[in-house]
C-alpha positions in Angstrom: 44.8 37.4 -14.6 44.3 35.3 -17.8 42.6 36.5 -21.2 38.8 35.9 -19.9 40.0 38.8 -17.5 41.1 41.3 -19.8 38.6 40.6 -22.4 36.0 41.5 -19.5 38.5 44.5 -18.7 38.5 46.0 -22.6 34.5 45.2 -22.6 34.5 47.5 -19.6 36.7 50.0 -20.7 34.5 50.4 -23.7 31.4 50.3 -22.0 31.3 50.4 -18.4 27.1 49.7 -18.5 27.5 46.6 -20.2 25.1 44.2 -18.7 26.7 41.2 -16.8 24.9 39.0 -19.3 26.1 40.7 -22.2 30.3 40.5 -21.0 28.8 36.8 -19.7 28.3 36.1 -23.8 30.7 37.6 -24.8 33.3 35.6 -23.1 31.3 32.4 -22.4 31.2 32.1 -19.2 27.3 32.8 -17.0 26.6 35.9 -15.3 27.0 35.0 -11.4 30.6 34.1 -13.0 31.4 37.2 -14.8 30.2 38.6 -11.3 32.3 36.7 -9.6 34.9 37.7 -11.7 34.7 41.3 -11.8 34.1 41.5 -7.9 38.0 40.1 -8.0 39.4 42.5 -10.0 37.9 45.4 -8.2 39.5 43.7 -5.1 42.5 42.8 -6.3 42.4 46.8 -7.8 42.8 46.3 -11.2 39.2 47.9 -12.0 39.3 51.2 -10.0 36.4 52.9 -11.0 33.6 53.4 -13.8 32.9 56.9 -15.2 31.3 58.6 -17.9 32.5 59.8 -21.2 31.4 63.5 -21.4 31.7 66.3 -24.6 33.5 69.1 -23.2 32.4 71.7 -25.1 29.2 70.7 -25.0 29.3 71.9 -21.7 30.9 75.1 -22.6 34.8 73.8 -22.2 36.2 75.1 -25.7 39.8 75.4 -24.8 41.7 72.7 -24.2 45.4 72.9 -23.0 48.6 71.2 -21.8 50.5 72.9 -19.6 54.3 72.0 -18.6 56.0 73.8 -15.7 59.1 73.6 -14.2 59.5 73.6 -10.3 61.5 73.2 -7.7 61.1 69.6 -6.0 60.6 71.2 -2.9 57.4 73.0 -4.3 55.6 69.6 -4.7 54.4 69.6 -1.0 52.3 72.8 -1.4 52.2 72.3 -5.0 50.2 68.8 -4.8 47.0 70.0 -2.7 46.9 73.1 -4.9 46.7 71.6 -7.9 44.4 69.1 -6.7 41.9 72.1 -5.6 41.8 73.1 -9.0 38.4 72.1 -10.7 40.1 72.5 -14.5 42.7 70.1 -14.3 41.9 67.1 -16.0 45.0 65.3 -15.2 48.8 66.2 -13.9 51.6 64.0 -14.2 55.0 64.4 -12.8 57.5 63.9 -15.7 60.8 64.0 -16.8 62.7 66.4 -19.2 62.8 69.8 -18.9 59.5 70.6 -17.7 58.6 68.9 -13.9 54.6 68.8 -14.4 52.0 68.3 -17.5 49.3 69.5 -16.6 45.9 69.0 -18.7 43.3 71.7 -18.8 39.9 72.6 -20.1 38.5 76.3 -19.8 35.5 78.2 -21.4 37.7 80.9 -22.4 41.3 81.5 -23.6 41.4 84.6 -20.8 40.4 82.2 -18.0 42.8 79.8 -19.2 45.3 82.7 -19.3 44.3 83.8 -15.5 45.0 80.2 -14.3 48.7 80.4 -15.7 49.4 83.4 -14.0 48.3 81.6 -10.8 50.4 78.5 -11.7 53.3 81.0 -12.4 54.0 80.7 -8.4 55.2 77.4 -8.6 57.8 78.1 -11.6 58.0 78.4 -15.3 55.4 77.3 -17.9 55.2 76.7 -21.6 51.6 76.2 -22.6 49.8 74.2 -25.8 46.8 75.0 -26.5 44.7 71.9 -28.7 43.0 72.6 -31.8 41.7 69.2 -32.3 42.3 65.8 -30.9 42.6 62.9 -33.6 42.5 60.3 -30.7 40.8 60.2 -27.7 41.5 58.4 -24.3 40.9 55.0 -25.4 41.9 53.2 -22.4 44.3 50.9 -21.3 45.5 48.3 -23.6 44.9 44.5 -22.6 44.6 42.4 -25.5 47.8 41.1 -25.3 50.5 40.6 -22.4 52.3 44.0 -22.3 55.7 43.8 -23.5 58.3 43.2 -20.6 
């Protein structure tokens, strides 16, 4: 991957409707090559998808939370598809410390919010943090610059 890459990489992240002949000028190169180019990092699995960037609350999500809870590592077999069934969950990430999962939420209301932690109470203890406001949003990943090794 050299710097033509990742400058078509950060283009994307930014905007994943950017024309090919846009990124092409951009990074001076023609469209069928950009193309070309693209094609090979969805391939090779570097580019794994293209989504939209949505408002939450403008579709009625006003409560946004991050859940840590503590399991046992035996759980994680039944714990995995469950947590995957659930619609709210906007990410969950096996960590380390003294919590086992973060879990990131988005519910309409505190009270449905609180009925989903007394679901996830099954799998083991929780501390939750609820967000008032978010001073940075997912920006993607960084790739202006070789990451530091």
């Amino acid at each position: 991957m050299d710097r033509i890459d990742r400058k078509i990489i950060d283009i994307l992240q930014k905007d994943a409707r950017a024309p090919l002949k846009e990124i092409a000028d951009r990074v001076f190169l023609s469209s069928p090559a950009v193309s070309a180019r693209i094609a090979r990092l969805e391939k090779d699995g570097l580019l794994t998808g293209y989504s939209a960037r949505v408002d939450a609350a403008r579709l009625g999500y006003l409560v946004k939370a991050f859940i840590n809870l503590d399991m046992d590592p035996q759980r994680k077999p039944e714990f995995y598809p469950y947590i995957e069934s659930c619609p709210n969950v906007v990410e969950c990430c096996c960590v380390t410390g003294d919590y086992s999962m973060l879990i990131e939420v988005l519910f309409a209301t505190t009270q449905e919010l609180d009925a989903f932690i007394n679901r996830l109470q099954q799998f083991g203890r929780t501390r939750t943090q609820i967000v008032f406001s978010t001073s940075v949003e997912h920006r993607g990943v960084p790739v202006d610059s070789e990451p530091d090794v």
